[in-house]
C-alpha positions as a printed NumPy array, in Angstrom:
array([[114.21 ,  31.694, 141.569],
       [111.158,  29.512, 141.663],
       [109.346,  27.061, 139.361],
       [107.092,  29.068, 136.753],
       [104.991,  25.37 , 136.446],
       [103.776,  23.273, 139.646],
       [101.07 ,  22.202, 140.912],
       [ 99.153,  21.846, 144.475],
       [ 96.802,  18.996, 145.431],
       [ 94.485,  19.18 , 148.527],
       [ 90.578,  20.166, 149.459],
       [ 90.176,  23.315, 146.974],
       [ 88.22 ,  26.101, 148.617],
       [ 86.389,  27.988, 146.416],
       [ 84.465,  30.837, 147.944],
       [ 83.036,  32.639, 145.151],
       [ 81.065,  29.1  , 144.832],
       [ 80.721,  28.601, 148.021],
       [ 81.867,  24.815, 148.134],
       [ 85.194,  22.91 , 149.124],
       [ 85.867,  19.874, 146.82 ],
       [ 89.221,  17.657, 146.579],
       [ 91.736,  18.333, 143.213],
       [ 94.533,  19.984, 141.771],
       [ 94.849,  23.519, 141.276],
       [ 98.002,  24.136, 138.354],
       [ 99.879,  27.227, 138.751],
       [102.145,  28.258, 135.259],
       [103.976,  32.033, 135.049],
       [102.576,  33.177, 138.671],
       [ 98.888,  32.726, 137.218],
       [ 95.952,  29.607, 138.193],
       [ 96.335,  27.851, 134.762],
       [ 93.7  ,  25.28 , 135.837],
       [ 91.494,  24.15 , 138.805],
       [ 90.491,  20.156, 138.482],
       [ 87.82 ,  18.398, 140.643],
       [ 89.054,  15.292, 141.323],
       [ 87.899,  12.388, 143.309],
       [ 91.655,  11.844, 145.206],
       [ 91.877,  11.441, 149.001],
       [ 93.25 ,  14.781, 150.522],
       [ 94.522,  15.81 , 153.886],
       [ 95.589,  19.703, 153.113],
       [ 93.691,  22.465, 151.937],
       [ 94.225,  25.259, 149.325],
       [ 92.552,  28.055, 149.775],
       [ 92.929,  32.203, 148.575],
       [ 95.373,  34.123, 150.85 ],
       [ 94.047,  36.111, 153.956],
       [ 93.477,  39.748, 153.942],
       [ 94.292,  41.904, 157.153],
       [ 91.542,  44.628, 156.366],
       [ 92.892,  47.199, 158.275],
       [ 95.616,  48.02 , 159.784],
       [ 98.15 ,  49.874, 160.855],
       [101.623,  48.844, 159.911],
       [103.407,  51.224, 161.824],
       [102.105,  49.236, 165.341],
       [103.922,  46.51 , 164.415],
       [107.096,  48.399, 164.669],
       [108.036,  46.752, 161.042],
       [108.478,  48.415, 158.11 ],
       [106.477,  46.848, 155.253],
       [108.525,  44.775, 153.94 ],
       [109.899,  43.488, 157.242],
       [105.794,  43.129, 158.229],
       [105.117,  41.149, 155.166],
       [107.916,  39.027, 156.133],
       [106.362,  37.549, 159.167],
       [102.767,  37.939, 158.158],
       [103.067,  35.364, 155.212],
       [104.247,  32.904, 157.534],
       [100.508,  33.092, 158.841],
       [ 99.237,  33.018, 155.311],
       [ 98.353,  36.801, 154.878],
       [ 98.999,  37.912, 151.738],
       [ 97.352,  40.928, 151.299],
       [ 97.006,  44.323, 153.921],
       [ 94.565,  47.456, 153.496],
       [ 96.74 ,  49.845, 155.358],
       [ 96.33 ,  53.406, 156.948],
       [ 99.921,  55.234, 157.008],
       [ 98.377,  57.781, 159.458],
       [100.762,  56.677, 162.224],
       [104.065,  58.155, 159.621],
       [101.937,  60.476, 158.229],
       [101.351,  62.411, 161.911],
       [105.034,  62.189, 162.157],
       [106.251,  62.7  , 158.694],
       [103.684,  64.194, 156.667],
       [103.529,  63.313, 153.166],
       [107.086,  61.845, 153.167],
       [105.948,  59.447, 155.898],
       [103.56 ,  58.354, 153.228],
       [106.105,  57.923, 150.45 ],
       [108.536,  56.437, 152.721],
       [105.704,  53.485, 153.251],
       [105.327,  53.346, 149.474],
       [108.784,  53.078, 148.885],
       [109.378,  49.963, 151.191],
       [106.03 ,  48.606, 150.11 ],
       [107.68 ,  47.976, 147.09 ],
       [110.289,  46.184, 147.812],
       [107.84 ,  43.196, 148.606],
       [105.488,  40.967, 146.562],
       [103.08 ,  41.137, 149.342],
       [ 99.878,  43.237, 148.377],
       [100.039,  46.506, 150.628],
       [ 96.55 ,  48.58 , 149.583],
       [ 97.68 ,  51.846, 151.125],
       [ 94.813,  54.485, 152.218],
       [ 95.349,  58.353, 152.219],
       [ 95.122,  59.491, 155.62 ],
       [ 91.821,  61.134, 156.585],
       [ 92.461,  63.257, 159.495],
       [ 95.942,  63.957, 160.101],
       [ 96.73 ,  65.448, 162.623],
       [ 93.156,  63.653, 164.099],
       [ 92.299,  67.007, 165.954],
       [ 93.58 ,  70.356, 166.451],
       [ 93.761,  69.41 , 170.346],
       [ 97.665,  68.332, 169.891],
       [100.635,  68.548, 168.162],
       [101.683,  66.688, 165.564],
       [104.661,  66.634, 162.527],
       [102.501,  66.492, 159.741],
       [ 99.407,  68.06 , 157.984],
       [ 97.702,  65.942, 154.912],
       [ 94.859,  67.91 , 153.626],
       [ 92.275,  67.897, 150.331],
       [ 95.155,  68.326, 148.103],
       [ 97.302,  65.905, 149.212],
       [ 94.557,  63.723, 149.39 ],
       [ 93.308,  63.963, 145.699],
       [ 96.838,  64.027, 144.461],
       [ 97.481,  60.647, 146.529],
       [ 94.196,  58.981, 144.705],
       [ 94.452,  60.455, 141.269],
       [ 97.817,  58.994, 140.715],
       [ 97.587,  55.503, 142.243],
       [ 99.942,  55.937, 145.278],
       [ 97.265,  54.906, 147.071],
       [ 93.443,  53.294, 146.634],
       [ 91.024,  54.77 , 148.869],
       [ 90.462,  57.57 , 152.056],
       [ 91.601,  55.84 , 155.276],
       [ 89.401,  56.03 , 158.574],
       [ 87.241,  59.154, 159.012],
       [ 88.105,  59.629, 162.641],
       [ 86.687,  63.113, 162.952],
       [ 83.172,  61.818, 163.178],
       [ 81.879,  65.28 , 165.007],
       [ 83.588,  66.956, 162.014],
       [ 81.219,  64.725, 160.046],
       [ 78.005,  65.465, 161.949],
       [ 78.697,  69.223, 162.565],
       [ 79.824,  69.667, 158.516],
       [ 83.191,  70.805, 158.95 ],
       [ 84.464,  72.218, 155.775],
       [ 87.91 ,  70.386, 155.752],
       [ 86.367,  67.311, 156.468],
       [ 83.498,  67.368, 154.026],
       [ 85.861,  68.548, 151.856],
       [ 88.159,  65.219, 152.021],
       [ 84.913,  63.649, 151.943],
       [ 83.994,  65.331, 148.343],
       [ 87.333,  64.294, 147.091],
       [ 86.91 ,  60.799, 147.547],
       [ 83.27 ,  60.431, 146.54 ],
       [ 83.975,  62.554, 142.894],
       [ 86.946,  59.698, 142.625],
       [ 84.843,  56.726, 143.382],
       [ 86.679,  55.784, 146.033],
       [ 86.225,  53.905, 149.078],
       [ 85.875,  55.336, 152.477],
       [ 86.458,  53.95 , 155.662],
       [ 85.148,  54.548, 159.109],
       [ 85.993,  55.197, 162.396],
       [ 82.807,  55.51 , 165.354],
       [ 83.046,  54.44 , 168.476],
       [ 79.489,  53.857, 170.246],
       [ 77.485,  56.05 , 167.194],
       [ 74.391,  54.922, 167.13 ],
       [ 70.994,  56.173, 165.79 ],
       [ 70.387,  59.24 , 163.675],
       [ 73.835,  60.457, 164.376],
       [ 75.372,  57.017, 162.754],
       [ 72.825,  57.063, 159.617],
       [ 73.807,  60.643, 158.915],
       [ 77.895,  59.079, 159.191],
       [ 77.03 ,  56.905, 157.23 ],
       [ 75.198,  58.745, 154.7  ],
       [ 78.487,  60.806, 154.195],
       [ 80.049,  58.447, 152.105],
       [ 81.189,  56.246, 154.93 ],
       [ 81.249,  52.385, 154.224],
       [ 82.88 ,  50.401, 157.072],
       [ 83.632,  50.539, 160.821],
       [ 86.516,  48.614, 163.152],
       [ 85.476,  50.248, 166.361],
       [ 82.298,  48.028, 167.175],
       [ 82.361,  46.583, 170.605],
       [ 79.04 ,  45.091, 170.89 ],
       [ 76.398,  43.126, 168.576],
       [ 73.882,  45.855, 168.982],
       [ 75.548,  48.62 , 167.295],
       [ 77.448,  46.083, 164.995],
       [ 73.928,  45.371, 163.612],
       [ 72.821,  48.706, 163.245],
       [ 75.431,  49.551, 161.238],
       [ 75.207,  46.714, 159.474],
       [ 71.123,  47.535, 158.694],
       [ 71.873,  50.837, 157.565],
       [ 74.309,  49.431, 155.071],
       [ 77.926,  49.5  , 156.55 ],
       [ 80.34 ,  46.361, 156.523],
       [ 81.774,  46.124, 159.801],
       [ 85.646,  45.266, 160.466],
       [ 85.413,  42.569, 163.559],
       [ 89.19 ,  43.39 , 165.115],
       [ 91.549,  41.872, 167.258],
       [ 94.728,  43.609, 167.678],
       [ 96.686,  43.672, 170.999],
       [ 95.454,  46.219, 172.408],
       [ 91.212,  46.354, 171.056],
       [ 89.988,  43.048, 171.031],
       [ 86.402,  42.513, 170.136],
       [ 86.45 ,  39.277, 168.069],
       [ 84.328,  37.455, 170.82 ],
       [ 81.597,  39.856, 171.21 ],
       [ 80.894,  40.304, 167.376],
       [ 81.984,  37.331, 166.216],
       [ 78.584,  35.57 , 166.567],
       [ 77.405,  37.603, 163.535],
       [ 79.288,  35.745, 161.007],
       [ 76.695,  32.839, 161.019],
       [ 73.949,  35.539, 159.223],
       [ 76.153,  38.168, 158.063],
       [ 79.189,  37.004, 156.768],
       [ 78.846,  39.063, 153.298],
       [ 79.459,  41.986, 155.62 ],
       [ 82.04 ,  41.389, 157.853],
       [ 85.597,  41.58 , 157.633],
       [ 88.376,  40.402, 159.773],
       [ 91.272,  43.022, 160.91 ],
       [ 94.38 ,  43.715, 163.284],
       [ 94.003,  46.988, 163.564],
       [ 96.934,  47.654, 165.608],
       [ 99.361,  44.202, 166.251],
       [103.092,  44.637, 167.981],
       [105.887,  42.38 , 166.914],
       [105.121,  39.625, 169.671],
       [101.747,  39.044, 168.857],
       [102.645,  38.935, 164.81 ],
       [104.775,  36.618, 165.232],
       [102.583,  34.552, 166.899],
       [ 99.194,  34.507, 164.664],
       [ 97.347,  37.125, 162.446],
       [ 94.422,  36.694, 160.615],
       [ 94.445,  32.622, 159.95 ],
       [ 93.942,  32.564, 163.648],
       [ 90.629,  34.126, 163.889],
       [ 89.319,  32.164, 161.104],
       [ 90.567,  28.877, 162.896],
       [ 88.325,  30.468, 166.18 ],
       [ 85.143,  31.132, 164.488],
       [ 85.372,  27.298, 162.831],
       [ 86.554,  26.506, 166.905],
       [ 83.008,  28.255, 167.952],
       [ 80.422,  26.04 , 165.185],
       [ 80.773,  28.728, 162.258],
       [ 80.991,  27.419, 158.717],
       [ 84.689,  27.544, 157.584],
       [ 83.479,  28.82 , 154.276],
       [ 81.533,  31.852, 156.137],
       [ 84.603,  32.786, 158.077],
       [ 87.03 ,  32.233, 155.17 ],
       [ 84.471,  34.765, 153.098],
       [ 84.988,  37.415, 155.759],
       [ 89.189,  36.662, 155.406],
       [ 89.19 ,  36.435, 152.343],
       [ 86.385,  37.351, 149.645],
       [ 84.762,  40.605, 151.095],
       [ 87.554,  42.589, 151.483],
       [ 89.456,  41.354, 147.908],
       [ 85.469,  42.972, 146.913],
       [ 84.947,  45.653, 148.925],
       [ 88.308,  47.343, 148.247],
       [ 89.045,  46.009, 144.808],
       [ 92.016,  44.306, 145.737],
       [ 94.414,  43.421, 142.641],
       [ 94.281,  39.759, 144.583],
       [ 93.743,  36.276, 143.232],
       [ 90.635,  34.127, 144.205],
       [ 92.243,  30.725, 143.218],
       [ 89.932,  31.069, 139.744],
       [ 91.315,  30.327, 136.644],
       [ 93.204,  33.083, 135.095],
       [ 93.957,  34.977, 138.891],
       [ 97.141,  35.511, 139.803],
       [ 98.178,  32.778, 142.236],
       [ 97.558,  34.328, 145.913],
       [ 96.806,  31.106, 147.831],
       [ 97.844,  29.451, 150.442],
       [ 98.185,  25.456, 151.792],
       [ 97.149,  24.83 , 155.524],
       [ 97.044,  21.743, 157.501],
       [ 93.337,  22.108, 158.458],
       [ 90.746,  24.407, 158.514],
       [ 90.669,  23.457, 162.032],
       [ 94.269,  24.891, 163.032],
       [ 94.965,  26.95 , 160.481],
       [ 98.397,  26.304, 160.024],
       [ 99.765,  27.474, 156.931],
       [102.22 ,  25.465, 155.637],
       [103.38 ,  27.531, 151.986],
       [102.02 ,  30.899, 151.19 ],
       [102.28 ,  31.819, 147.499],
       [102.278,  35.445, 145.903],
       [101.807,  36.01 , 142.447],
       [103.252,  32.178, 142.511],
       [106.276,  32.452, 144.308],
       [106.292,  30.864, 147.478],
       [107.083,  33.298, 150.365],
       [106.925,  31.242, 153.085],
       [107.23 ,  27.74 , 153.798],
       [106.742,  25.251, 156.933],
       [106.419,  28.654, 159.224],
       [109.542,  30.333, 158.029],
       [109.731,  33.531, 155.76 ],
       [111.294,  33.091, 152.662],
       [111.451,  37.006, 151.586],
       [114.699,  38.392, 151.71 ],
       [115.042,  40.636, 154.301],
       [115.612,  44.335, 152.913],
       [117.642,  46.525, 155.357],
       [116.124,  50.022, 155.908],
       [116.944,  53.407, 156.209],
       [115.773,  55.184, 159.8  ],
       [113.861,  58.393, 158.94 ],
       [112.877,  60.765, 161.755],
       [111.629,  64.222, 163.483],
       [112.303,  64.107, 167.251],
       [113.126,  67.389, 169.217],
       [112.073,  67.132, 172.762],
       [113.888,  67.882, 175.383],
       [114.435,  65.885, 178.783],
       [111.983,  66.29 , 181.691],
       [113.407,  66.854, 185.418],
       [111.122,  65.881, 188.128],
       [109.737,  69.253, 188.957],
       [108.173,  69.589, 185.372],
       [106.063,  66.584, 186.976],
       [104.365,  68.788, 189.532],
       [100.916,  68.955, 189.854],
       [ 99.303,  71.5  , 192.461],
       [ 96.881,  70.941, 194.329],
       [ 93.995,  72.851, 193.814],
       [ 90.235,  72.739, 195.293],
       [ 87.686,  69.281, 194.93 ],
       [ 88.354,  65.831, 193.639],
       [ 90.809,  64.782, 191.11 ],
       [ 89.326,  64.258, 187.503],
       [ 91.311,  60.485, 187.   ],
       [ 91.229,  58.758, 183.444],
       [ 90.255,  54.647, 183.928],
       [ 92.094,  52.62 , 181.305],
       [ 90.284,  48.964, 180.   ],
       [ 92.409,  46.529, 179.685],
       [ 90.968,  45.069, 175.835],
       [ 89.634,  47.946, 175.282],
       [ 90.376,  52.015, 173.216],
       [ 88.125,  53.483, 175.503],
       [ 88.613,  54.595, 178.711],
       [ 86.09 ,  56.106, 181.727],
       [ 86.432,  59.348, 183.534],
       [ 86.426,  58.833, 187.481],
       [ 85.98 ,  61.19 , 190.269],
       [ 88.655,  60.545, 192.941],
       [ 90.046,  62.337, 196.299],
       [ 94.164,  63.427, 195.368],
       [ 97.089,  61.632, 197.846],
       [ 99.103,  64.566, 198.667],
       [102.516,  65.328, 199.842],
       [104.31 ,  68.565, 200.342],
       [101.557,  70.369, 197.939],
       [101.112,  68.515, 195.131],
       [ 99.058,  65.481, 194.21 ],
       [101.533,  62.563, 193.586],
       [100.551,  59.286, 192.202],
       [ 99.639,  56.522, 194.946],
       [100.163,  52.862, 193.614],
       [ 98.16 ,  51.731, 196.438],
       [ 94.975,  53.254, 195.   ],
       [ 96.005,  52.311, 191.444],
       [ 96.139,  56.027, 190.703],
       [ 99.624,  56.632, 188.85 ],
       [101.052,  59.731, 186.63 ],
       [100.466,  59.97 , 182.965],
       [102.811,  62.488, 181.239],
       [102.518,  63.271, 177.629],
       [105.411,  65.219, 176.268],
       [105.736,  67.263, 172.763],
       [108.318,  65.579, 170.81 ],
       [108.398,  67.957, 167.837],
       [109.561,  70.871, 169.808],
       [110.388,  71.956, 173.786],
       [107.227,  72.518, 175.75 ],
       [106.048,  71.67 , 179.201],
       [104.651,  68.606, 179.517],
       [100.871,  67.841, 180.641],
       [100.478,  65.834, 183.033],
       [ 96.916,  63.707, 184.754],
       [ 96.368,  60.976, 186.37 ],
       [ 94.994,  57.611, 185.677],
       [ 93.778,  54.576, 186.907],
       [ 94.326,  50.703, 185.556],
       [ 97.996,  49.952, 184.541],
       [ 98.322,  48.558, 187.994],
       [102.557,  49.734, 188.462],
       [103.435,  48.907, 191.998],
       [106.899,  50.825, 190.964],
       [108.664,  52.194, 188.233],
       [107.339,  53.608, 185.377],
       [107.18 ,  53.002, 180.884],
       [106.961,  55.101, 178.045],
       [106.638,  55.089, 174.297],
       [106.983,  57.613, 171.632],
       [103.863,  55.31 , 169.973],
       [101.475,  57.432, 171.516],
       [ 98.147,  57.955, 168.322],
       [ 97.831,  59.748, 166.966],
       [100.449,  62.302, 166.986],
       [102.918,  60.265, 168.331],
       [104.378,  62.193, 171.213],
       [105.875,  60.999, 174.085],
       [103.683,  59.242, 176.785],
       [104.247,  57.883, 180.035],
       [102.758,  56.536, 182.856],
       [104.309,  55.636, 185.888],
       [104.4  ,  55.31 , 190.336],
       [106.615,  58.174, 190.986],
       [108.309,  60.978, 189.759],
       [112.175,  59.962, 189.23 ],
       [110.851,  56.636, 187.346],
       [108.806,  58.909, 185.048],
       [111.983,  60.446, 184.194],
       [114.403,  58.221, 183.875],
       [111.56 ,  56.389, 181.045],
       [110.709,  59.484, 179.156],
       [114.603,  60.335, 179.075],
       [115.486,  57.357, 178.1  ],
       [113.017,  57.217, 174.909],
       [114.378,  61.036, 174.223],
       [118.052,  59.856, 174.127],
       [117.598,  57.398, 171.617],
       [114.887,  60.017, 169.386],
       [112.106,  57.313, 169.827],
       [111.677,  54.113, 171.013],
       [109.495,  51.974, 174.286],
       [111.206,  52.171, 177.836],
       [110.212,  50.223, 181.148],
       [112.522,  52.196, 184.133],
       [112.755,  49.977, 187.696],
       [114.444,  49.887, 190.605],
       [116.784,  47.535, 188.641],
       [117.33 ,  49.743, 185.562],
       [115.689,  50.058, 182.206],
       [114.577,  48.033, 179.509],
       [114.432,  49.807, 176.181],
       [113.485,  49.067, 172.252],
       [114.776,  52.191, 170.36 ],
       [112.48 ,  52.665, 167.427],
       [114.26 ,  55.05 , 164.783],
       [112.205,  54.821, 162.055],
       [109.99 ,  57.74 , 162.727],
       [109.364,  57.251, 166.602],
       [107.559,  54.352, 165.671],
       [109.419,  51.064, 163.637],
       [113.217,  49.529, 164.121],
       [115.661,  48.524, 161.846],
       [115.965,  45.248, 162.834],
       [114.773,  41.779, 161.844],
       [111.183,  41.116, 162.232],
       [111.993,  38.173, 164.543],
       [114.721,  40.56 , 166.992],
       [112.359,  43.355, 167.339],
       [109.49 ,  40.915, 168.559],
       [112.129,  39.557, 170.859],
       [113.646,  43.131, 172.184],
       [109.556,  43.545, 172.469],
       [108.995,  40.734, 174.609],
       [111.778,  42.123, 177.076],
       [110.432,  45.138, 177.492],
       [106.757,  43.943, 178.202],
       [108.227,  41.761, 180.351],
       [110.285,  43.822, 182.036],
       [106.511,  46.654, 182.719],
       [104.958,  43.419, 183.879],
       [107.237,  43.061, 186.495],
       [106.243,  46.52 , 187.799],
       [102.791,  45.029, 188.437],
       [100.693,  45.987, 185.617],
       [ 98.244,  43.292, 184.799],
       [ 97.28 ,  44.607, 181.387],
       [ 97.622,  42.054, 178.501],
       [ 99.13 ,  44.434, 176.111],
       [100.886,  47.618, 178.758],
       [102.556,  49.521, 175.881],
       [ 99.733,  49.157, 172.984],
       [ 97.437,  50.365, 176.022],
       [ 99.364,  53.121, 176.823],
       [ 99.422,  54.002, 173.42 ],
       [ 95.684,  55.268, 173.382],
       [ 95.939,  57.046, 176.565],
       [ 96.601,  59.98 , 174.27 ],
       [ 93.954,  58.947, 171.262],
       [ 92.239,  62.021, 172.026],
       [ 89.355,  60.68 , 169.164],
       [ 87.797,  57.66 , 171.174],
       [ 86.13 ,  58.918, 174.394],
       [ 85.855,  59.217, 177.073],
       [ 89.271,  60.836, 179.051],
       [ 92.503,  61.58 , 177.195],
       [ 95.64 ,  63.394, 177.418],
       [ 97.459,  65.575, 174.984],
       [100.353,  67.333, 174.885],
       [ 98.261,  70.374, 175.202],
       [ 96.211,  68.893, 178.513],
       [ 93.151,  67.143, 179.642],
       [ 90.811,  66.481, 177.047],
       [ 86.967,  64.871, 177.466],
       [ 86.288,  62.94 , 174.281],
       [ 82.252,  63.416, 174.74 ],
       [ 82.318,  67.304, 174.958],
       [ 85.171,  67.225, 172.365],
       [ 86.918,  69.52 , 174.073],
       [ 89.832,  70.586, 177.132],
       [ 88.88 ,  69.655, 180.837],
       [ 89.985,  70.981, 183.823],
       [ 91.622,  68.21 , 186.164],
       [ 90.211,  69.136, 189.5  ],
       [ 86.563,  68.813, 189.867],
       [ 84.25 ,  70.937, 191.94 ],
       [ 83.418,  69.078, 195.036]])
């Protein structure tokens, strides 16, 4: 139980008048019952909760509940969300099965219907959502607006399913949100003239501002993988009304650590008015996306939060509807145990499935950047022994493996350059957007042993070395565990530990590796079905004429 009367005293921050004053904000029956001004010396500060504005629950291998758990500690309150990870796997059951634990939480989860699932017809995935599902999802509330148009070719070129989707949504009324790496020009005003009304893939100010111009809010994110809070984060001093902050994608480590409190605590850090960062945490998305979410106004519900300063960000108590979910950086949700759901049927690799042939001219090698979705496409001469092109750690040029997890198949195989292994090899059954298996690693048994070991246990992250594996079964679809918030970031931090003592210098090894296979942001990818160049949109051979 908690007190239905009580009230908070600190620096009020009011953002819809843009103005922070000292008083005492009343709460009574989980609603603001009053907001004084009143001349009383005051440390703290009360402000609305923070808003992740997109993301992907799934990454943080948590099921909802368990991620709203750890994210109130950091004064979120509130999460738009795209179930496309489940979704891929699961289909609409992966959706309901988000719902369902959703709901067991006061935290306010504002799911999206998935826009492109599967994101291409390039791979294979467990799940198909299509115009149906997607008007049945939004006519009956399950969820409040069409997640992230990936399929931005299927935008430009008119694809019928996709304008389709698109129709749906706009004949509802409801929000649509973006997904467009590097578009630019005519091609992003015509994107945007779909329907289309934010993008999270931004990576400089240039095309931030373009977008921005031709009307689109722009998500600035910083996940573990994508981080671009530093390059677009300068924007907030003029722009702030169309900006919003997001995770994207955020493991278990990293969640634990910070969320969204600690980007507004580094744009205050870098000269920006508190107030203008707070609007972009707080205000535009509870606007943009009509979030059923308290402004600390009389009459809201009471979604606020106390923190130290607006300086550190430290949240000291977190309320929800009034209750107080977390307190002095501890969760006080009850933990809800859940129930592993699933659809896993690959088969174990042997080292011959491995082989790659050699074949006439250079070796087509995918570059992987560390911070960073995309990835380049290199030219390279093959290291080759006994006939086949092996990986050579010396050169940085290692095996990537993707396997089929929803039925036997060969696997594909290419080769990339930037995870740094000296030995060894990791894998994940996180691999976007269809969520097979993928692997990377310096030599054929290691790749093995990792992609075997993630098979055995139906899903889960592996790092294989000379002194055995490391591994952080996932059962919940391929993709979340069963376990406390707090163990799973732990079992986390063992196993990127246990890849960075293979040699790879990457911040985030597994959340990278877990776009090698995002065949959607360009510029080399792999599928299960093979090579794929993310410029042409389409298959690539893996040899290149000399």
């Amino acid at each position: 139980m908690y007190p239905k009367t009580f009230k908070l005293h600190g620096n009020i921050v009011d953002l819809l008048q843009n103005r922070i004053f000292p008083g005492t904000v009343e709460v009574a029956d989980g609603r603001i019952a009053s907001v004084r001004e009143e001349a009383v010396p005051c440390r703290h500060y009360i402000m609305p909760g923070l808003v992740d504005s997109h993301v992907h629950i799934e990454s943080s291998m948590l099921p909802p509940a368990e991620f709203a758990r750890l994210a109130t500690v950091h004064g979120t309150v509130a999460a738009v969300a795209d179930p496309h990870e489940i979704a891929n796997v699961l289909g609409m059951y992966g959706i309901d099965y988000m719902l369902i634990s959703a709901m067991e939480s006061p935290f306010c989860f504002h799911f999206g219907v998935p826009s492109c699932v599967p994101a291409t017809p390039f791979e294979t995935a467990g799940g198909t959502i299509t115009a149906r599902h997607l008007e049945e999802l939004l006519t009956d509330g399950r969820c409040g607006f069409m997640s992230e148009m990936m399929n931005f070719p299927g935008v430009l070129n008119q694809d019928p399913q996709v304008m389709a989707k698109l129709d749906v949504a706009k004949r509802l009324g409801k929000v649509v949100d973006g997904h467009a790496p590097g578009l630019t020009g005519e091609a992003a005003a015509r994107y945007i003239d779909a329907g289309i009304s934010t993008d999270h893939e931004c990576r400089n100010r240039g095309e931030a501002l373009e977008k921005i111009r031709l009307g689109m809010k722009i998500l600035i994110r910083e996940g573990s993988a994508a981080r671009d809070f530093t390059a677009l984060a300068p924007l907030i001093a003029d722009h702030a009304e169309m900006l919003m902050f997001c995770s994207d994608d955020k493991h278990p480590d990293d969640l634990v650590r910070g969320h969204i409190n600690d980007l507004v605590a580094r744009a205050v850090a870098m000269g920006i008015d508190p107030l203008k960062a707070l609007r972009c945490a707080c205000l535009t998305p509870v606007q943009h996306y009509g979030l059923d979410l308290g402004l600390l106004q009389p009459g809201d519900r009471a979604d606020c939060i106390v923190v130290e300063s607006l300086a550190s960000m430290r949240v000291l108590q977190t309320y929800i509807g009034g209750r107080c979910c977390a307190e002095a950086e501890r969760p006080l949700l009850a933990r809800m145990a859940p129930l592993p759901v699933n659809r896993f049927a690959a088969e174990k690799v042997a080292e011959n499935d491995l082989r790659v042939a050699v074949q006439e001219g250079d070796l087509r090698v995918m570059e992987a950047v560390d911070g960073q979705l995309v990835t380049n496409s290199l030219r390279l001469a093959p290291t080759v022994a006994d006939g086949a092109v092996t990986a050579d750690p010396g050169r940085d040029i290692l095996k990537l493996v993707v396997v089929n997890r929803y039925q036997p198949a060969p696997p594909a195989v290419a080769f990339i350059k930037g995870f740094g292994l000296q030995r060894g090899a990791i894998a994940s059954s996180v691999a976007h957007d269809s969520h097979n298996i993928v692997a990377v690693g310096a030599d054929d048994h290691a790749l093995c042993r990792a992609i075997n070991a993630v098979i055995d246990a139906k899903g889960g992250i592996c790092a294989a070395g000379p002194d055995g594996i490391e591994l952080l079964p996932l059962p919940i679809a391929g993709l979340m565990a069963t376990s406390d918030g707090f163990a799973t970031a732990r079992a986390y931090t063992a196993v990127d530990a246990k890849a960075k003592g293979l040699g790879t210098p990457l911040a985030a090894p597994f959340m990278t590796l877990s776009f090698m296979a995002l065949l959607v942001i360009p510029e080399l990818k792999l599928s299960d079905k093979g090579l794929f160049d993310g410029i042409t949109f389409a298959f690539t051979e893996p040899f290149v004429d000399a």
